[in-house]
N, C-alpha and C positions, 0 to 999 in steps of 0.2 A: 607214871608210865613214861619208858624212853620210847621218844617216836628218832631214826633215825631216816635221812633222804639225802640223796646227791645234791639238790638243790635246796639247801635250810632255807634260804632266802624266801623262793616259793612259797615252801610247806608256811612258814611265818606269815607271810599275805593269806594264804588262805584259812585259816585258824582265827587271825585277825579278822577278818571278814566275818567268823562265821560269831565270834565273840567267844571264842577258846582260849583261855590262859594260858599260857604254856612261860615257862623260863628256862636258861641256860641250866645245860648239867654243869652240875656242881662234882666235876671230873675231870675226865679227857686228861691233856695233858698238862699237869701242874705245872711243870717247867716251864711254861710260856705266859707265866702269872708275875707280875712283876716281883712279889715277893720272893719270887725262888734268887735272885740276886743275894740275898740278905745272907746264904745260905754258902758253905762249901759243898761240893758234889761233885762227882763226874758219871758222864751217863751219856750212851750213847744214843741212835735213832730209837723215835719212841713212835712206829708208824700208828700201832692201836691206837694208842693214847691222843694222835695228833687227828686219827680221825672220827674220834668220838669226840673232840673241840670244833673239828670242821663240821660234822653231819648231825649232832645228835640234838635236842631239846627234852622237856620234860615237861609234861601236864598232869597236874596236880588232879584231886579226888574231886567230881562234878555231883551238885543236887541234881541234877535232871540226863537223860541218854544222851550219848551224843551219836548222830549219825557220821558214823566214819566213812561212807562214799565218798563223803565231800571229799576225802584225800586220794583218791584213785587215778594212780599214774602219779602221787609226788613222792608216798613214803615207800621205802625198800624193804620195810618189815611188818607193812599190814595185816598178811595172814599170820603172822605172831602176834599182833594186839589184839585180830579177832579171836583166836583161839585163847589169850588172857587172860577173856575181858568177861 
Protein backbone atom coordinates (compact mmCIF):
# COMPACT_ATOMS: atom_id res chain seq x y z
CA UNK A 1 0.00 0.00 0.00
CA UNK A 2 1.15 3.67 -0.85
CA UNK A 3 0.57 5.90 2.22
CA UNK A 4 1.37 9.46 0.99
CA UNK A 5 1.75 12.79 3.65
CA UNK A 6 3.07 16.45 3.62
CA UNK A 7 5.25 15.38 6.52
CA UNK A 8 7.06 11.69 5.62
CA UNK A 9 9.22 12.47 8.25
CA UNK A 10 6.26 12.40 10.80
CA UNK A 11 4.25 9.76 9.21
CA UNK A 12 7.95 7.46 9.56
CA UNK A 13 8.02 8.32 13.53
CA UNK A 14 4.80 7.23 13.85
CA UNK A 15 4.63 3.91 12.03
CA UNK A 16 7.94 3.39 13.77
CA UNK A 17 6.50 3.63 16.99
CA UNK A 18 3.82 1.73 16.27
CA UNK A 19 6.22 -1.20 14.69
CA UNK A 20 4.92 -0.70 11.15
CA UNK A 21 7.21 -1.62 8.19
CA UNK A 22 6.93 0.62 5.66
CA UNK A 23 9.96 1.31 3.00
CA UNK A 24 10.78 3.92 0.18
CA UNK A 25 8.52 3.62 -3.12
CA UNK A 26 10.47 1.99 -5.36
CA UNK A 27 9.33 5.21 -7.94
CA UNK A 28 8.70 8.75 -7.79
CA UNK A 29 11.26 10.30 -9.64
CA UNK A 30 14.02 8.04 -11.22
CA UNK A 31 16.01 10.96 -12.30
CA UNK A 32 17.11 11.85 -8.96
CA UNK A 33 18.70 8.21 -8.64
CA UNK A 34 22.33 8.47 -9.01
CA UNK A 35 22.18 5.99 -11.70
CA UNK A 36 20.22 8.22 -14.18
CA UNK A 37 23.92 9.76 -14.75
CA UNK A 38 25.02 6.73 -16.51
CA UNK A 39 22.23 7.44 -18.93
CA UNK A 40 21.77 10.09 -22.01
CA UNK A 41 18.14 11.90 -21.59
CA UNK A 42 16.64 15.09 -21.59
CA UNK A 43 13.54 15.67 -19.65
CA UNK A 44 12.05 18.39 -18.31
CA UNK A 45 10.13 19.22 -14.79
CA UNK A 46 9.04 15.96 -13.34
CA UNK A 47 6.63 17.69 -10.42
CA UNK A 48 4.57 14.18 -10.04
CA UNK A 49 7.31 12.14 -9.92
CA UNK A 50 9.39 14.62 -7.50
CA UNK A 51 6.50 14.45 -5.24
CA UNK A 52 5.78 10.93 -4.85
CA UNK A 53 9.90 10.75 -3.88
CA UNK A 54 9.21 13.64 -1.47
CA UNK A 55 5.61 12.33 0.09
CA UNK A 56 5.18 8.76 -0.53
CA UNK A 57 6.21 5.40 1.45
CA UNK A 58 5.07 1.89 1.18
CA UNK A 59 3.86 -0.84 3.65
CA UNK A 60 4.12 -4.06 2.72
CA UNK A 61 1.25 -7.18 3.59
CA UNK A 62 0.81 -7.47 7.71
CA UNK A 63 -0.21 -10.97 9.61
CA UNK A 64 -2.26 -9.14 12.21
CA UNK A 65 -4.81 -5.48 11.54
CA UNK A 66 -3.51 -2.55 11.90
CA UNK A 67 -5.21 0.31 13.58
CA UNK A 68 -4.96 3.10 11.13
CA UNK A 69 -6.11 6.12 13.61
CA UNK A 70 -2.85 6.13 14.76
CA UNK A 71 -2.26 8.15 11.44
CA UNK A 72 -4.93 10.80 11.87
CA UNK A 73 -3.93 14.35 10.84
CA UNK A 74 -0.27 12.99 9.20
CA UNK A 75 -1.48 10.91 5.94
CA UNK A 76 -3.31 12.89 3.06
CA UNK A 77 -4.96 9.88 1.58
CA UNK A 78 -6.47 8.01 4.59
CA UNK A 79 -9.92 7.76 3.54
CA UNK A 80 -8.38 5.96 0.19
CA UNK A 81 -6.53 3.34 2.39
CA UNK A 82 -9.69 2.94 4.49
CA UNK A 83 -11.77 2.44 1.57
CA UNK A 84 -8.76 -0.22 0.12
CA UNK A 85 -8.26 -1.94 2.80
Amino acid sequence: MTMFADDIAALRLQLDARDIEHRSVISGNFLRHPVSNHYQYTAGPMPNADYVSDHALMIGNHAYPIDWSCLDGITSRRSQIETAA
